[in-house]
C-alpha positions as CSV (number, residue, x, y, z in Angstrom):
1,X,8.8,2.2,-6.4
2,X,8.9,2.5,-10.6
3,X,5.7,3.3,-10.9
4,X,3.1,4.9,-10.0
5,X,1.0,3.5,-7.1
6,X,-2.6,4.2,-6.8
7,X,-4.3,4.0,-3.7
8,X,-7.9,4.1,-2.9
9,X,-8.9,4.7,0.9
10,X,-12.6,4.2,1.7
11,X,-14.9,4.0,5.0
12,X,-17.5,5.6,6.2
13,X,-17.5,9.3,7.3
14,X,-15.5,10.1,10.8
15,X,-13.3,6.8,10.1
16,X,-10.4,9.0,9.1
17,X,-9.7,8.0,5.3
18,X,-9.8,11.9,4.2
19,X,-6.7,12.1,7.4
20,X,-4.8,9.2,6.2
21,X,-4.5,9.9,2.5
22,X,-3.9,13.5,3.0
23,X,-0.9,12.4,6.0
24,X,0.5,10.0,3.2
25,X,0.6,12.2,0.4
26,X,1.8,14.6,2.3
27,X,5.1,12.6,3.7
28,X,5.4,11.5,-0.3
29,X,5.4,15.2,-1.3
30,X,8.2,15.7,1.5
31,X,10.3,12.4,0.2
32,X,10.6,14.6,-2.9
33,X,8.1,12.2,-4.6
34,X,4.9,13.2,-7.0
35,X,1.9,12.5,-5.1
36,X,-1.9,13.8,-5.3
37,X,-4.4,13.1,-2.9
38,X,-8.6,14.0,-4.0
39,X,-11.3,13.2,-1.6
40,X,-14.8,11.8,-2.8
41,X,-17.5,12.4,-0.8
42,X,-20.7,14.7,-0.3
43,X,-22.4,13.8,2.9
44,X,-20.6,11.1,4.1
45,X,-19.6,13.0,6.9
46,X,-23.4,12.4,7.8
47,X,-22.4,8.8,7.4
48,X,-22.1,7.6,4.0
49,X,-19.0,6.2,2.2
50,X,-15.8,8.2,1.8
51,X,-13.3,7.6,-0.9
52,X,-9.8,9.1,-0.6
53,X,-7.9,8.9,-3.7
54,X,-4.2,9.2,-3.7
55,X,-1.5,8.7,-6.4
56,X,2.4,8.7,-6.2
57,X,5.5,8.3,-8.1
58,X,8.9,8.4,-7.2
59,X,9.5,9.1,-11.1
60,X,6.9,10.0,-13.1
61,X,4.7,13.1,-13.1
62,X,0.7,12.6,-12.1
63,X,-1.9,13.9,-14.0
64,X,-4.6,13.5,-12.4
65,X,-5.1,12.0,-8.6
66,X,-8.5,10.4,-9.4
67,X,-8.4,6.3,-11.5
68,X,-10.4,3.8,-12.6
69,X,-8.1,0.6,-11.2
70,X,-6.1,0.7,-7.8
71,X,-3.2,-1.3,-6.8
72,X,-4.6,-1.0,-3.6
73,X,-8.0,-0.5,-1.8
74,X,-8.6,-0.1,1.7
75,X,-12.2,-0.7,2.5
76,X,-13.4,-0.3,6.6
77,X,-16.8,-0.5,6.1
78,X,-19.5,-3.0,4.6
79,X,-20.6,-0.1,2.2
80,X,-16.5,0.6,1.5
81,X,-16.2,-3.0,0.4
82,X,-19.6,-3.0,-1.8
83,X,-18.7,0.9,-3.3
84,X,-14.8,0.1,-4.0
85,X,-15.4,-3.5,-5.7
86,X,-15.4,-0.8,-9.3
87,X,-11.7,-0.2,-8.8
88,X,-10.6,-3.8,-7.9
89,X,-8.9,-5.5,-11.5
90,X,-6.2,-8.8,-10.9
91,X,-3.7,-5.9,-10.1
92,X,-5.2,-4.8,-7.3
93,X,-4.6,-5.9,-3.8
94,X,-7.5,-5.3,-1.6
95,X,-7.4,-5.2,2.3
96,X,-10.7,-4.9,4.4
97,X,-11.0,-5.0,8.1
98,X,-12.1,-8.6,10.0
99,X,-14.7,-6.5,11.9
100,X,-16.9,-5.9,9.2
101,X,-19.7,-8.4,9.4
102,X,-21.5,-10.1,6.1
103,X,-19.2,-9.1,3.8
104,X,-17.7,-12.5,2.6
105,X,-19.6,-13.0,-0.3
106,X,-19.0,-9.5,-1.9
107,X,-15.5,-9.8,-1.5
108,X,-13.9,-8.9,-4.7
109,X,-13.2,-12.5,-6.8
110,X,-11.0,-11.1,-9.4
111,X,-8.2,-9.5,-6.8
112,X,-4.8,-10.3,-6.9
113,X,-5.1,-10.8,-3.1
114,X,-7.5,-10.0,-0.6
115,X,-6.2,-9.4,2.9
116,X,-8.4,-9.3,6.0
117,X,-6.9,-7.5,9.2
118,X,-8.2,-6.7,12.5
119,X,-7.6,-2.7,13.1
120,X,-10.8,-1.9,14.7
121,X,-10.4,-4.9,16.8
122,X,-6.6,-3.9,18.0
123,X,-7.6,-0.5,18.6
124,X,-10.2,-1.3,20.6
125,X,-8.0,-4.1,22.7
126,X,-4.6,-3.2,22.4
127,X,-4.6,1.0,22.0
128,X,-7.2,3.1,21.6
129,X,-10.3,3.3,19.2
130,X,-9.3,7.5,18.5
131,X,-5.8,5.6,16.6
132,X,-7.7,3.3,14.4
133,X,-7.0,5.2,11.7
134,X,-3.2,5.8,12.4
135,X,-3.7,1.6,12.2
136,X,-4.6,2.0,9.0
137,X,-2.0,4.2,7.4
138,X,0.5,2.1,8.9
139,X,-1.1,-0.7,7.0
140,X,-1.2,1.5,3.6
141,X,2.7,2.2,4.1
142,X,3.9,-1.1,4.7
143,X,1.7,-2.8,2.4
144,X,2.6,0.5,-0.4
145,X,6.4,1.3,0.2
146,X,5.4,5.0,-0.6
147,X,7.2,6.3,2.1
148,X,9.4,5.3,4.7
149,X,8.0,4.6,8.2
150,X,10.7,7.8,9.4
151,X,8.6,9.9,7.1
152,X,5.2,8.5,8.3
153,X,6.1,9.2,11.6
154,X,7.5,12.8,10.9
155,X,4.0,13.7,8.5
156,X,1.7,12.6,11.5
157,X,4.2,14.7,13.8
158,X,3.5,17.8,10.9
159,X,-0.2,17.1,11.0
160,X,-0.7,16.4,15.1
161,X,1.9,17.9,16.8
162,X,0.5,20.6,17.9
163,X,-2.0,17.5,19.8
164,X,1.2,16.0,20.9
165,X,2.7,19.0,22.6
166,X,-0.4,19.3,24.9
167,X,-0.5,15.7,25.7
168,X,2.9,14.0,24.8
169,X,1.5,10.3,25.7
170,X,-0.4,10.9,22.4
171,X,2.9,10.9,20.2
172,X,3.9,7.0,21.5
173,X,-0.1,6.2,21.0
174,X,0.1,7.2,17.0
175,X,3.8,5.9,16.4
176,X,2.9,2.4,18.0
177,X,-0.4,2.2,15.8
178,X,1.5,2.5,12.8
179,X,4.2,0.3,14.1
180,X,1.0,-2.0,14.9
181,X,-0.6,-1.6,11.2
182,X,2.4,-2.4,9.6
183,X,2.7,-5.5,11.5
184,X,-0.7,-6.3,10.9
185,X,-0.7,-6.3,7.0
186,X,3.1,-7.8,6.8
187,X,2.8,-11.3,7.4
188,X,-0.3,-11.3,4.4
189,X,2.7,-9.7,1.7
């Protein structure tokens, strides 16, 4: 990573974009890298649309965590993809999930890619719906190279651990969902 990578996180409130960026930025900060994490949102814990926006560099020094173009957006709803299409330029890769219905047409055009991958569906099927969000931070890695999966694995161990210890099945749960989002986005790279 030479530059610094901008990465906007949206769903709707309760999905667990707020979690994920702050997890991320958090294992950045502990690979000795510059990274800043704002959230945007008022009541979208009531169920509206909430952005997370992160920045990090391995070199140079951030300024400011909030931009206007991403080089990636994660939308996980169809008010995600409708709100995020303003930080979408031919840079930007831009990865929804497959469970969102009626979304095709607003899609943004002008993306350098657009990936579509089913987390909610292989959290429901293959996991559990509470690691959904785990799904997707795996997917943000991967896709990102911000931090090593060893240091994804040891910020959700910082932020849940105390979780882990009182139900140790819960550990294997979040390390095989980012395992699993990482697989999911890879093959679309």
């Amino acid at each position: 990573m030479a530059k610094v990578v901008k990465i906007a996180l949206a769903g709707e409130g309760g999905q667990g974009v707020q979690s994920v960026a702050e997890i991320i930025t958090e294992a950045a900060n502990e690979e000795g890298k510059e990274a800043l994490y704002i959230p945007n949102f008022g009541v979208e814990q009531r169920g509206g649309v909430s952005i997370a926006f992160v920045q990090i560099s391995d070199k140079e020094k951030v300024g400011s965590p909030k931009f206007e173009k991403a080089d990636i957006v994660i939308a996980l709803s169809d008010r995600a993809v409708r709100r995020c299409a303003q930080y979408v330029d031919g840079n930007t890769v831009f990865v929804y999930d497959t469970f969102i219905e009626g979304v095709e047409d607003d899609l943004p055009k002008g993306a350098k890619k657009v990936i579509g991958i089913p987390a909610i569906e292989t959290a429901k099927n293959e996991l559990h719906p509470r690691v959904f969000n785990i799904i997707i931070m795996g997917a943000v890695v991967r896709a990102t190279h911000v931090v090593s999966e060893e240091r994804a694995k040891q910020a959700l161990e910082d932020k849940l651990g105390y979780k882990f210890e009182q139900d140790p099945k819960l550990r294997e749960l979040n390390h095989r969902a980012l395992a699993r989002g990482m697989q999911l986005v890879e093959g679309h790279l």
